[in-house]
C-alpha positions as CSV (number, residue, x, y, z in Angstrom):
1,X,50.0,50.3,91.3
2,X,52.6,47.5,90.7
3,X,54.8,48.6,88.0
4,X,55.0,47.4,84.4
5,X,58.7,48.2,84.3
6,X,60.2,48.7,87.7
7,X,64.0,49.7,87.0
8,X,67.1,48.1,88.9
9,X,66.8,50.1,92.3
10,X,64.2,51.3,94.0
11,X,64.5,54.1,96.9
12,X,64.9,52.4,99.9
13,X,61.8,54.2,101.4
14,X,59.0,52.7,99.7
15,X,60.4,49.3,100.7
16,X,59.3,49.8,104.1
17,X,56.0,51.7,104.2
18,X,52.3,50.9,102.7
19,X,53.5,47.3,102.2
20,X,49.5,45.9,103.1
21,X,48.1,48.7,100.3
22,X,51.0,47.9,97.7
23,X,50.0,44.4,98.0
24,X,46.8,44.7,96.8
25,X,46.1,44.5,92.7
26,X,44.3,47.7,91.4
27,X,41.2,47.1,89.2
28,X,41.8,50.2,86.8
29,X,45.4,49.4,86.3
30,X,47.5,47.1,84.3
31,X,49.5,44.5,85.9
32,X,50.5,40.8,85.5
33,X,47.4,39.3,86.8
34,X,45.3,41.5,84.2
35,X,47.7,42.7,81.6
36,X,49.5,39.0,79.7
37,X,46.2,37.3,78.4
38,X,46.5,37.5,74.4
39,X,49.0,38.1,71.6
40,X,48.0,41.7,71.2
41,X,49.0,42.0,75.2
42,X,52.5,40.3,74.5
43,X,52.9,42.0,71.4
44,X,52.5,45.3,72.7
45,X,55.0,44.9,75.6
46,X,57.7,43.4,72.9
47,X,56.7,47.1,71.2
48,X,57.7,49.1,74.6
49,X,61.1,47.6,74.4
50,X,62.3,49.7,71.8
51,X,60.7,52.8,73.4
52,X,63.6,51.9,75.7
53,X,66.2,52.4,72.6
54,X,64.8,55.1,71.5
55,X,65.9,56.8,75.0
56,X,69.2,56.1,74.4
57,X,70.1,59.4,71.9
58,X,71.2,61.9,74.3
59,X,74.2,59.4,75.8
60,X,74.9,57.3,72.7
61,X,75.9,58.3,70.3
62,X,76.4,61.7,71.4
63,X,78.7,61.1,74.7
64,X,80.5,58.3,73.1
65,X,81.6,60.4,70.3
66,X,82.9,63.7,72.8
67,X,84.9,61.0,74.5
68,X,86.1,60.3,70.8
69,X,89.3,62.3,68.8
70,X,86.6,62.7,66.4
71,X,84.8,65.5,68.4
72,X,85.3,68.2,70.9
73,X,82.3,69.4,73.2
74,X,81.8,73.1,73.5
75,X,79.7,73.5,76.3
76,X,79.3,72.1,79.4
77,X,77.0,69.1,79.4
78,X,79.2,66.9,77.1
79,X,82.8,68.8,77.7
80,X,83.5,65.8,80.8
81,X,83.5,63.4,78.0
82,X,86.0,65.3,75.9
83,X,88.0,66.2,78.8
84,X,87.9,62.7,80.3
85,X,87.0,63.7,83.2
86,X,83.9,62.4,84.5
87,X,82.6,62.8,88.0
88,X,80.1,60.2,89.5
89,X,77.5,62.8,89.5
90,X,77.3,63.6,85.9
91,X,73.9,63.5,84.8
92,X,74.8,61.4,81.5
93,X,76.4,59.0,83.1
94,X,73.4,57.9,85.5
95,X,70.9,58.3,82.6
96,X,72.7,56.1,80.5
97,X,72.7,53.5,83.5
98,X,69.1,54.1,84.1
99,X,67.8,53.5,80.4
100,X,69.5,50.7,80.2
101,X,68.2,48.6,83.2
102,X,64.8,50.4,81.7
103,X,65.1,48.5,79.0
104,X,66.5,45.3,80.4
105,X,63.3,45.5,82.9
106,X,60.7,45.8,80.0
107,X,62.5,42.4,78.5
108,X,62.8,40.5,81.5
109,X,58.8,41.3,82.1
110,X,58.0,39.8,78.5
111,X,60.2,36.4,79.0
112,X,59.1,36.6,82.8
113,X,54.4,36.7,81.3
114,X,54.6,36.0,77.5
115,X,55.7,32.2,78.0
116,X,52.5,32.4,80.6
117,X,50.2,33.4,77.7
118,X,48.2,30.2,76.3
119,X,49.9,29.2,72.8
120,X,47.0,27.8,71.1
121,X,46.0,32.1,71.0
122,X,49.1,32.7,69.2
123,X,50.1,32.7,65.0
124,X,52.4,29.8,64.5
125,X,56.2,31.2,65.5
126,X,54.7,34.3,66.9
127,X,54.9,33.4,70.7
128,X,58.8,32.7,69.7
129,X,59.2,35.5,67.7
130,X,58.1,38.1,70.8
131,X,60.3,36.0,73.4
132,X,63.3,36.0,70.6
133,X,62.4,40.1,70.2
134,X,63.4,40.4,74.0
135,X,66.4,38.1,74.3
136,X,68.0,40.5,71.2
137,X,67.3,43.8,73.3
138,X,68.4,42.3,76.5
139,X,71.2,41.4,75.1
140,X,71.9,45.0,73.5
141,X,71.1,47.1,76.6
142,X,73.8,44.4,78.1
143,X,76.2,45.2,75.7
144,X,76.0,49.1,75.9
145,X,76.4,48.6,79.1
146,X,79.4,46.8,79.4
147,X,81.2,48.9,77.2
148,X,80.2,52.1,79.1
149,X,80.9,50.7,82.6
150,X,82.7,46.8,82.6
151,X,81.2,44.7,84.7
152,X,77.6,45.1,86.3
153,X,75.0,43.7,88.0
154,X,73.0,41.0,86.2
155,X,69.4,41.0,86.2
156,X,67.4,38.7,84.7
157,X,64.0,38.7,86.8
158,X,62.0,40.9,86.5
159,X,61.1,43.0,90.2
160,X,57.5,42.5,91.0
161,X,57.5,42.6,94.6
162,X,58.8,45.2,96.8
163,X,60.2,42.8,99.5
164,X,62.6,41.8,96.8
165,X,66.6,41.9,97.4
166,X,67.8,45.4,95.1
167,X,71.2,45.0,96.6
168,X,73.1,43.1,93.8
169,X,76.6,42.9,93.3
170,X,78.3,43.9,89.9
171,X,79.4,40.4,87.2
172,X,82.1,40.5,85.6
173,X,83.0,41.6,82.7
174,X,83.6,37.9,81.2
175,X,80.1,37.2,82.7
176,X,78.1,39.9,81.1
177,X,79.4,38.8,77.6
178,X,78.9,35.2,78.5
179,X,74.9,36.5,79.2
180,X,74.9,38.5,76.2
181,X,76.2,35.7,73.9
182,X,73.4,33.1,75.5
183,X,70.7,35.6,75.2
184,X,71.8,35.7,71.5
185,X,71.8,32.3,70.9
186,X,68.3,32.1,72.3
187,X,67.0,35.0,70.3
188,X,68.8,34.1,66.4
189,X,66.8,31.0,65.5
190,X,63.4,32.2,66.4
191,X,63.7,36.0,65.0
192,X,62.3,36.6,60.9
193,X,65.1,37.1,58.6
194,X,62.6,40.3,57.8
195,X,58.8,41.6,58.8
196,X,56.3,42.7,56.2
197,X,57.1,46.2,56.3
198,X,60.6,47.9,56.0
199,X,60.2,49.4,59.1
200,X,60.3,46.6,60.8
201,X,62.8,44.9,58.6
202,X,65.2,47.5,59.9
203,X,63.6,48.5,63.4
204,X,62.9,45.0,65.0
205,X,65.0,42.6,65.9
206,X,65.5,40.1,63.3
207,X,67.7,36.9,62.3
208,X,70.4,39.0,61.1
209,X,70.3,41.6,63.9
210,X,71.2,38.5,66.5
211,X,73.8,37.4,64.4
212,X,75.3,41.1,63.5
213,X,75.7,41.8,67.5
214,X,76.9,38.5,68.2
215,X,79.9,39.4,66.0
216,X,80.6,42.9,67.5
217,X,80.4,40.9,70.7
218,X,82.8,38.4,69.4
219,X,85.2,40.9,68.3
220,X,85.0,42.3,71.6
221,X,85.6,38.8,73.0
222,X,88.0,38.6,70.7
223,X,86.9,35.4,69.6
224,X,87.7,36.0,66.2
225,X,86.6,32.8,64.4
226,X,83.2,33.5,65.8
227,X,83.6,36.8,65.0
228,X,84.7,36.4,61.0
229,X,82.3,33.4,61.2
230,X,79.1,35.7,62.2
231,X,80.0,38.7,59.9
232,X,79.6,36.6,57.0
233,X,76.6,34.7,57.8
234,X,75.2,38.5,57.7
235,X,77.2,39.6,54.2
236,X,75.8,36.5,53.2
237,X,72.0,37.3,54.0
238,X,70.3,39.1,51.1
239,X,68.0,41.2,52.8
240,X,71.4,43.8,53.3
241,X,73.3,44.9,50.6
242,X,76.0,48.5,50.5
243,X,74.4,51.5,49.3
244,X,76.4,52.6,46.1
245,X,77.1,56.1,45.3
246,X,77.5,59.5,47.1
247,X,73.7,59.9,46.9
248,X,72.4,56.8,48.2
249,X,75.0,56.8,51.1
250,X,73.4,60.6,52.2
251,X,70.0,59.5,51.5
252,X,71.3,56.7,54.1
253,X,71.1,59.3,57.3
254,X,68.6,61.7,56.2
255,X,65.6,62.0,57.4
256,X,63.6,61.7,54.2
257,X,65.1,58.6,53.3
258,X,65.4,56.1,56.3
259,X,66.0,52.4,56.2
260,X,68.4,51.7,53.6
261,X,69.2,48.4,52.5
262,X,72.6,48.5,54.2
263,X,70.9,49.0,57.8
264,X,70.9,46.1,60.2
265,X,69.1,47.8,62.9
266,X,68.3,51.5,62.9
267,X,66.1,53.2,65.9
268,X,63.1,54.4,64.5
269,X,61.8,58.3,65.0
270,X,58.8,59.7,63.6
271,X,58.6,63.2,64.0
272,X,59.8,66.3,66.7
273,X,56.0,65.9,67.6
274,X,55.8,62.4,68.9
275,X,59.6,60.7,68.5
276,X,62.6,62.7,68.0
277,X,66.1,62.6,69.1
278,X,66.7,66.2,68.8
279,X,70.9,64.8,68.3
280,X,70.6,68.5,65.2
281,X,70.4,70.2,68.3
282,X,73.8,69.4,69.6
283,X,75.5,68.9,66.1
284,X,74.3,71.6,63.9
285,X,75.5,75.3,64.4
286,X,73.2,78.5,63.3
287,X,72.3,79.7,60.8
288,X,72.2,76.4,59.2
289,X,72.1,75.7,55.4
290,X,68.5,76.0,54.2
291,X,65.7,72.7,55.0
292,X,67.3,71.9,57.4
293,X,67.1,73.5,61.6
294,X,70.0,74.9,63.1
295,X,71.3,74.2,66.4
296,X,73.4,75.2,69.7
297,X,76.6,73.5,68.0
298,X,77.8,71.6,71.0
299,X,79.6,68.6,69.5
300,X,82.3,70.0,66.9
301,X,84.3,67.5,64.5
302,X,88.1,67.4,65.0
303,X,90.7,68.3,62.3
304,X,91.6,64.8,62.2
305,X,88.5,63.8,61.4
306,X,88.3,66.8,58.6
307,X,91.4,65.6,57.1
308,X,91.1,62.3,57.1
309,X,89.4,61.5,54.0
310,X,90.9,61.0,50.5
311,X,90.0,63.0,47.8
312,X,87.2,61.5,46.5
313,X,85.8,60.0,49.1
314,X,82.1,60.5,49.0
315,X,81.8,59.7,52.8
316,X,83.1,63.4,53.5
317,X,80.4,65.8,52.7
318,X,78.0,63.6,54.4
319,X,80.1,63.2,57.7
320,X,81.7,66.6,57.9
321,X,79.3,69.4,56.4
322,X,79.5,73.1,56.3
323,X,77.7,75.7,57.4
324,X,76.7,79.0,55.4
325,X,78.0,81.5,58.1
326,X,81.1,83.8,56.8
327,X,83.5,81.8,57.7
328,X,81.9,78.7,57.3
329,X,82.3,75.9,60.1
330,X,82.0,72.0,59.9
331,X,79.6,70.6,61.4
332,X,78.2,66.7,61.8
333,X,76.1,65.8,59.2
334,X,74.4,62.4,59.9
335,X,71.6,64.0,62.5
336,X,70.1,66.9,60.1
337,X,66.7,67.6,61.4
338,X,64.2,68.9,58.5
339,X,62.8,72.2,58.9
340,X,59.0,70.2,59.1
341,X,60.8,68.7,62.3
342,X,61.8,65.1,60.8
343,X,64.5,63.7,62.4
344,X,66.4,60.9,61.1
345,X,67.1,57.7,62.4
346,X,69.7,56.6,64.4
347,X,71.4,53.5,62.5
348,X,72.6,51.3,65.5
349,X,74.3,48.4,63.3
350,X,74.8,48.7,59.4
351,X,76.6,46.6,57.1
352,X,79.3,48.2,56.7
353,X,80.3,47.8,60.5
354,X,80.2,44.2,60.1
355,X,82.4,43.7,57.0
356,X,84.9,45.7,58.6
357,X,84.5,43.4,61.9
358,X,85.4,40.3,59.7
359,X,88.5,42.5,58.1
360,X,89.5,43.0,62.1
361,X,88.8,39.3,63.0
362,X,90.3,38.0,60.1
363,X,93.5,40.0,60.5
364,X,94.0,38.7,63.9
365,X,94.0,35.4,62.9
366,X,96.8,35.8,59.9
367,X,94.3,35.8,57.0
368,X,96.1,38.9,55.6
369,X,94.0,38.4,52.0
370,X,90.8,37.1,52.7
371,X,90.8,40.8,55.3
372,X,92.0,43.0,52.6
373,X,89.4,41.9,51.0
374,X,87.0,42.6,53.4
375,X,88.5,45.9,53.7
376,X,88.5,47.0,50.2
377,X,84.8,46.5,49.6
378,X,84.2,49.0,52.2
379,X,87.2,51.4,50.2
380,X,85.5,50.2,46.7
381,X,82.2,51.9,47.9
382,X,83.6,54.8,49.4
383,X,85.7,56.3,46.2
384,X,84.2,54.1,43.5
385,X,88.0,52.4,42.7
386,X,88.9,49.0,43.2
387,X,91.6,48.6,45.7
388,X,93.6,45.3,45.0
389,X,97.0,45.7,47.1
390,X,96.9,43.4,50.2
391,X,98.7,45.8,52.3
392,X,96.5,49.1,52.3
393,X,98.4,52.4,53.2
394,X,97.7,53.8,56.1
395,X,96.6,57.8,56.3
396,X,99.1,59.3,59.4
397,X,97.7,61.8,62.2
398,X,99.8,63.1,64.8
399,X,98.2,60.7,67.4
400,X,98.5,58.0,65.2
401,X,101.5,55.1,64.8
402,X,104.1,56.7,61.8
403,X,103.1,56.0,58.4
404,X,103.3,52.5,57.6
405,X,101.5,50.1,55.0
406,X,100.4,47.9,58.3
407,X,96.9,46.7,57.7
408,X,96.0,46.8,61.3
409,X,95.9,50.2,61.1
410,X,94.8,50.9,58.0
411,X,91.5,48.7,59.5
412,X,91.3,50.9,62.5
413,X,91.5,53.9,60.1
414,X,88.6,53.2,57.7
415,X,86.2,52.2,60.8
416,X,86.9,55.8,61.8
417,X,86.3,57.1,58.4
418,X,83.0,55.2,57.7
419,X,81.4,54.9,61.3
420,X,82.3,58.4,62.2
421,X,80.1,60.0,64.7
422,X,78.3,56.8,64.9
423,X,79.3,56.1,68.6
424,X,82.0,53.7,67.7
425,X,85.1,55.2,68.0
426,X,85.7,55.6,71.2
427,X,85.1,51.7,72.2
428,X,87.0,50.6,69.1
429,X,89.6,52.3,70.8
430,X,89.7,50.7,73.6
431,X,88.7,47.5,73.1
432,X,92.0,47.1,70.7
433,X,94.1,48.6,73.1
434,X,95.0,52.0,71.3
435,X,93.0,54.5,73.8
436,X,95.9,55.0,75.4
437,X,97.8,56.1,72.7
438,X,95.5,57.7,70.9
439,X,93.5,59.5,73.1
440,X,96.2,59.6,75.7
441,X,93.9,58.4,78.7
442,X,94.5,56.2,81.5
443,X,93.2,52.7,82.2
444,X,90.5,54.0,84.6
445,X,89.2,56.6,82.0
446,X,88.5,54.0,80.0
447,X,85.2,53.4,81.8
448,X,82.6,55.4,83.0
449,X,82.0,55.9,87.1
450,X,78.9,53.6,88.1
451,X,76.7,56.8,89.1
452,X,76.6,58.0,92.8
453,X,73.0,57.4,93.0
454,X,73.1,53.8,92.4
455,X,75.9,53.3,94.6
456,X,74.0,55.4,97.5
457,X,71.0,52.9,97.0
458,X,73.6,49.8,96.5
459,X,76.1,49.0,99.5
460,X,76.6,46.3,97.1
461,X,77.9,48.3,94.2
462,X,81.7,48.9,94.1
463,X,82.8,52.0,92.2
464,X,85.4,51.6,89.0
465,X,88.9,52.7,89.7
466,X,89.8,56.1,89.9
467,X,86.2,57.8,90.5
């Protein structure tokens, strides 16, 4: 049957066999020709999008945090990342690639056959709503993928023929941003500032999902007037608000209290029976503490991570928990799994990220208050206590630059702090520039291998440095 979601390369076998019985449209099946007719048809491709997102667990954040100084891998599935030294085999690696143009496929099929659809079927805004839905998650699997491997190979077709060319070359880096920034700008003015239920509020794409990844893509850029200009169009918007207190911020990850106010966009899992992420599996060491399920303890926080919080500091017991063996050991504490088998979300984007990406953007462009600022209302709601000095301390490690009151750093600290384990650390660290210091990589560690499979089907596809 011709595929709903054909991924970015096919084995170069099927291109030449059975081409006469491929051609033919299958009855029983769904495809274009019988699948896009109503709203209910577009609406529930816009749906298998985020099944796409969902996939995503098991390489971010889990990889991105090994490769981190927030976490050492024990075993041998995620102890490349930690090592920094990936091979262009690793399995990780080419299912990260893989879920990705997954996902990218499923959007280019709805702004490919939605626009098809006849309008008059649909609610008013709905039609743009669904194509906006796409453009956002297009732009997100772009953006992951960047980050993971630089530049790659832009697709914005969707493959529905088999005589179709599979062999393209990798964009540039400068290209997939510029992609990601239109496809942005296409989705923000059509998506709902929220849905009707919660759920989707925080699940879907909405009005200030766009705009919260246009500024992490800013930042990246750095563009940092776009970047500060974003971030507060989203502080701005009501619908998010900082939880307040040590017990709303761990109801924040758990998996009996999902959604918070503060998240932005938060992959949505139901149960171990139908949607889990299974990330407890990886993080949580046996016996675990009781309610919750214990683990094989793969992904272990650092010291620096331990020590890095004040006193005071009600972030601590929720990122770095202990376990009740004799002696205890830490353990991550943002992916508990209940002992019914509820997993918790996975919060993608939150508010908190964003206020700190105007701090950043704001400090690069010499606005040393209005970033303090910005900064403090993330220290406010972590220890309850106003901070008001404009140069805040920083808190030393031994990979870190000497103790200083430089509010660069003291910026890079508290996104460590609050997005720990969040699959941010490790890109924040390169995309300033500190990798190498910090981590103590090279340049060509900095990005993944494309995976030997895709280059083995691509002639096209040139390898990154140093794999």
């Amino acid at each position: 049957m011709k595929k709903f979601l054909i991924t970015l390369l096919i084995p170069v076998l099927l291109f030449n066999s059975c081409t006469k019985v491929l051609d033919q449209v299958p009855q029983d099946k769904i495809t274009e020709e019988n699948f896009y007719k109503t709203p209910a048809d577009a609406e529930a491709a816009a749906t298998g999008i985020y099944d796409a997102v969902q996939a995503l667990s098991t390489q971010y954040p889990v990889a991105f945090d090994a490769a981190s100084d927030l976490a050492n891998a024990l075993l041998i599935n995620y102890s490349p990342f930690s090592q920094h030294g990936i091979t262009v085999d690793n399995a990780i690696v080419a299912s990260y690639w893989q879920n990705n143009y997954t996902g990218i496929g499923r959007c280019n099929d709805v702004l490919k056959n939605v626009p098809k659809i006849d309008g008059s079927l649909f609610a008013a805004g709905q039609k743009e709503r669904i194509l906006a839905e796409a453009y956002f998650t297009r732009a997100y699997f772009y953006f992951n993928l960047v980050k993971a491997y630089g530049g790659v190979p832009l697709v914005t077709m969707p493959y529905d023929s088999f005589n179709a060319d599979f062999t393209i070359a990798r964009s540039t880096s400068d290209q997939v941003f510029a992609q990601i920034v239109a496809d942005l700008k296409n989705a923000e003015p059509n998506l709902p500032l929220s849905y009707a239920s919660n759920i989707d509020t925080r699940g879907r794409a909405t009005q200030g999902g766009a705009k919260a990844l246009l500024a992490k893509v800013y930042l990246s850029m750095k563009d940092y007037n776009n970047a500060a200009a974003k971030a507060l169009e989203v502080m701005n918007n009501t619908t998010y608000s900082l939880v307040s207190g040590a017990s709303a911020y761990s109801a924040m990850f758990s998996a009996s209290s999902k959604n918070s106010n503060e998240s932005i966009f938060e992959i949505q899992y139901v149960s171990s029976s139908s949607e889990s992420n299974g990330l407890f599996s990886l993080y949580v060491p046996t016996p675990a503490p009781s309610g919750i399920q214990g683990g094989s303890y793969q992904i272990v926080p650092t010291d620096k991570i331990i020590n890095a919080f004040e006193a005071g500091d009600i972030r601590k017991n929720v990122s770095v928990s202990n376990s009740p063996a004799t002696p205890p050991v830490p353990y991550v504490g943002k992916y508990l799994r209940l002992t019914n088998g509820t997993d918790p979300n996975i919060i993608a984007i939150r508010l908190a990220d964003i206020i700190l990406v105007r701090a950043e953007a704001l400090n690069n462009l010499g606005q040393t208050a209005e970033a303090t600022e910005a900064l403090n209302m993330i220290r406010r709601r972590a220890f309850g206590l106003p901070v008001t000095t404009a140069s805040v301390r920083d808190f030393p490690s031994a990979n870190d630059v000497a103790n200083s009151y430089n509010l660069t750093q003291a910026i890079e600290n508290e996104r460590m702090k609050e997005l720990c384990f969040e699959g941010q650390r490790f890109y924040d660290l390169v995309r300033t520039g500190r990798a190498a210091a910090v981590l103590g990589i090279s340049a060509n560690q900095m990005l993944w291998p494309i995976p030997l499979r895709e280059v083995g089907r691509n002639p096209k596809l040139q390898q990154n440095p140093g794999y």
